[in-house]
N, C-alpha and C positions, 0 to 999 in steps of 0.2 A: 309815700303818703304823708302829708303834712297834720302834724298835730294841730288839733283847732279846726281845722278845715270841715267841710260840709260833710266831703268822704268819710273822715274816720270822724266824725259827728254819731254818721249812719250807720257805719259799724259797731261803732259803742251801742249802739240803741238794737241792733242786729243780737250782737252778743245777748244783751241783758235780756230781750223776747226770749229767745231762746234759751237760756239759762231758766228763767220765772216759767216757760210752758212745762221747763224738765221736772223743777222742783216741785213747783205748785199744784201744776195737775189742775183737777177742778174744784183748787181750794186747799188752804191749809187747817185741816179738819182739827188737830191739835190746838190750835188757838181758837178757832171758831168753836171748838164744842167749851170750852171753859173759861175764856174773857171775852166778856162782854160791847159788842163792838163800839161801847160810848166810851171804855176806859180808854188813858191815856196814861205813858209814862218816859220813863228819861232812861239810855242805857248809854253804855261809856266803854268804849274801842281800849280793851286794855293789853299793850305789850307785853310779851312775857319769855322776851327771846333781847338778843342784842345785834343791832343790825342794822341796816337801812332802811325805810318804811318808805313804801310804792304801795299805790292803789288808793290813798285818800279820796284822788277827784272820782274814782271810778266809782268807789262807794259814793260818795254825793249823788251820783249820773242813776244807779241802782237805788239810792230811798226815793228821788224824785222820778221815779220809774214808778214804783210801787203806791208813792202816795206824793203828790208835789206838797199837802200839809206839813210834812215832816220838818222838824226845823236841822239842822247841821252846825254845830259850834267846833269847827276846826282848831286844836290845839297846836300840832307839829302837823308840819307840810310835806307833801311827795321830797324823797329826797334828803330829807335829814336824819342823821342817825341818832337811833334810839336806844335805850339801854331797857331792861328788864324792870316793870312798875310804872312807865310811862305810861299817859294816859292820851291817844293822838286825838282822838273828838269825843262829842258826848252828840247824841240824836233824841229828840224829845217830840213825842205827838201818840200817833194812836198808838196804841200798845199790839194790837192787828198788823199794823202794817209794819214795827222793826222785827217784828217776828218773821212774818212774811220774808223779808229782806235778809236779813242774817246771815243766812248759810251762804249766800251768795257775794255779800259782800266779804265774808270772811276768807272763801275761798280763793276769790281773787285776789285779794290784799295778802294772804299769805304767803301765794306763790310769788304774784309781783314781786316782794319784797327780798323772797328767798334771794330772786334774778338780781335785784337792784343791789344785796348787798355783795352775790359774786361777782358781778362787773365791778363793784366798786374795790375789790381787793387786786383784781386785774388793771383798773386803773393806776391804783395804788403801786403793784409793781412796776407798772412804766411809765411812773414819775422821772422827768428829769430827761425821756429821751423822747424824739419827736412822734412814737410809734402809739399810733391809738387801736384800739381792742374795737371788733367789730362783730355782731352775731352774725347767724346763718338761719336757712331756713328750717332749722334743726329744731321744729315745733308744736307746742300741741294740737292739733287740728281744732279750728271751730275758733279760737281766743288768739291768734298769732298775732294781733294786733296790741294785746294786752304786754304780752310778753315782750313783744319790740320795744314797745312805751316802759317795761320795767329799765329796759335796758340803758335808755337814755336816760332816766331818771336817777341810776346810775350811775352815767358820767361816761356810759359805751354808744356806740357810733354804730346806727343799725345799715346793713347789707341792705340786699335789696328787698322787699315786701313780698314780689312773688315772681315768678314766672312772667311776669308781662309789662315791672317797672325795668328792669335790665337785664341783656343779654349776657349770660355765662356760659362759656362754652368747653366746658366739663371733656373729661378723656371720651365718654361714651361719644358725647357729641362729634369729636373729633375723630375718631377711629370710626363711627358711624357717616362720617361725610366724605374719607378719605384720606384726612393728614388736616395737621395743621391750618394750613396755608388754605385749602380748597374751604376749610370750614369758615374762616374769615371774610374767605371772599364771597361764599355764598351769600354770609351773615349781612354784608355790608349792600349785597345787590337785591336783598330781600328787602332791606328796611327803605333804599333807595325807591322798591319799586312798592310800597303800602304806603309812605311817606311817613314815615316814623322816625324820632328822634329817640334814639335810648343811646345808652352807655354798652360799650363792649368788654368783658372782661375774659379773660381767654385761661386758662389753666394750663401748669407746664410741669412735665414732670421730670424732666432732667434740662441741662442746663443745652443740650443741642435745641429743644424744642422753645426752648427761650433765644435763643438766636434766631430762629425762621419765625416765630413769633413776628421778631424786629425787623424783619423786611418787608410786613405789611405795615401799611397805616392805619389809621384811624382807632388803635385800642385803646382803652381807657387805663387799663390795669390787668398787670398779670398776677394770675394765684399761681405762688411758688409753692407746689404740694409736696409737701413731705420731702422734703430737702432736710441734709442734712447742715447743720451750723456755716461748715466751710466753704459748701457748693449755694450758700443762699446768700454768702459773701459774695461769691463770683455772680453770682444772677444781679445780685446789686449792681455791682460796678458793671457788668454786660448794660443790662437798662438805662443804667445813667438816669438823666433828665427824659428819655423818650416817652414813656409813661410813668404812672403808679405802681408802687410795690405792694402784696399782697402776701404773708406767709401764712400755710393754714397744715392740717394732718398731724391731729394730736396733742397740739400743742396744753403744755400742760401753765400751773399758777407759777412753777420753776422754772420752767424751761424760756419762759414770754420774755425773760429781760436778754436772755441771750441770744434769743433771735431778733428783737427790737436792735440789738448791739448790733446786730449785722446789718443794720441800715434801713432796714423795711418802712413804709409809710402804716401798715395794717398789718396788725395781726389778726386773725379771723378762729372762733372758738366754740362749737355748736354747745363742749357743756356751759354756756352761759344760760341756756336755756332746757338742756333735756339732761341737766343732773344736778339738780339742786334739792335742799329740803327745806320744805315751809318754815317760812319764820312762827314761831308762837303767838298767833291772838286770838282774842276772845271779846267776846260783846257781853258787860256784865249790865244786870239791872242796875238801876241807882235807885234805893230807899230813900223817900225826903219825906 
């Protein structure tokens, strides 16, 4: 899925309906029973964590969801790091509608950013070798789109979206079709016969299954799973030039430079997304 695109346009706007049907209900009675819906006021996005900040534009996408009135004064952008006291926007208009909006912008900017500053310390360790850090679809249900967008914002290199941008062909699949080899070839006479264009990525779990791997064609990249240091040397130099490299099983924020060392094109790391903790912010009033 391309950021910017119609697709996750419609996604973003998917999310944010269904986020505001969850919270809102039929109305936020707490603001409606005690401001007045003529007031107006200014509230200000305040960090209180150190880290990456991801979710800006989303929050934007969520006030003009709620009220296109609202105004947005962006300070610090998706993507830069922040320190604790920062102030990343300030939102000013009905005092109804940043209410309204709040919990839902905060939630996704907090998590985004949790995601955005662990990739970015993933990045950080494989400075200097050609190996870039990639998620998995190891994600929340309902927002996977947010959280791949944290990713990139990041400085991480998102896998595939879902089941239906590229073909991976995992142990189950493999041992479910017969071996290897018979899963490839299914793979390659199926897409032949729908008329489909995807990428193939094939999973291997010892360095035999990375050899019959290479006697088919057409793969895009193999996931070397849970290999140890020495044997994901040898899958390297087995591979060569014939496709993409792929390490993934575990890999931890120490372990990534040593297996980058071993040649790999990707490292691939689901806790980029299912073990983070919120970055700290908060939406305060602004008195003027």
């Amino acid at each position: 899925m391309e950021y910017g695109s119609s697709a996750f346009k419609e996604e973003i706007k998917r999310i944010i309906t269904n986020a505001l049907r969850e919270d809102v209900g039929d109305g936020d009675h707490s603001s409606l029973s005690c401001i007045p819906s003529t007031a107006t006021g200014k509230a200000r996005l305040l960090v209180k964590d150190n880290g990456i900040l991801a979710g800006v534009e989303f929050a934007k996408a969520v006030f003009h969801e709620v009220d296109p009135d609202l105004k947005i004064d962006v300070r610090i952008e998706d993507g830069s790091i922040v320190k604790y006291g920062d102030e990343a926007f300030y939102v000013s208009g009905s005092s109804q509608s940043i209410l309204k909006a709040e919990r839902l912008a905060l939630n996704a900017m907090q998590r985004m950013s949790a995601i955005a500053t662990k990739t970015r310390t993933f990045v950080d360790a494989l400075e200097g070798t050609k190996t870039k850090i990639l998620d998995t679809r190891k994600t929340t249900p309902g927002i996977r789109v947010l959280e791949k967008w944290a990713v990139k914002i990041g400085g991480g290199v998102n896998h595939r979206f879902g089941l239906y941008d590229v073909i991976m062909l995992k142990d189950n699949h493999i041992d479910f079709a017969g071996g290897v080899s018979k899963a490839i070839q299914k793979t390659q006479q199926y897409l032949k016969e729908t008329n489909r264009d995807l990428k193939i990525i094939v999973e291997a779990r010892d360095l035999e299954e990375i050899k019959e791997i290479l006697t088919n064609d057409g793969v895009y990249r193999i996931l070397i799973d849970n290999f140890n240091y020495e044997d994901t040397r040898k899958a390297v130099e087995l591979i060569g030039n014939q496709c993409l490299t792929e390490s993934s099983g575990g890999i931890t924020l120490e372990t990534a430079p040593q297996y980058a060392a071993c040649g790999v094109d990707f490292i691939s790391s689901g806790a980029l997304t299912h073990s983070v903790y919120n970055l700290d912010l908060s939406l305060k009033a602004v008195h003027e």
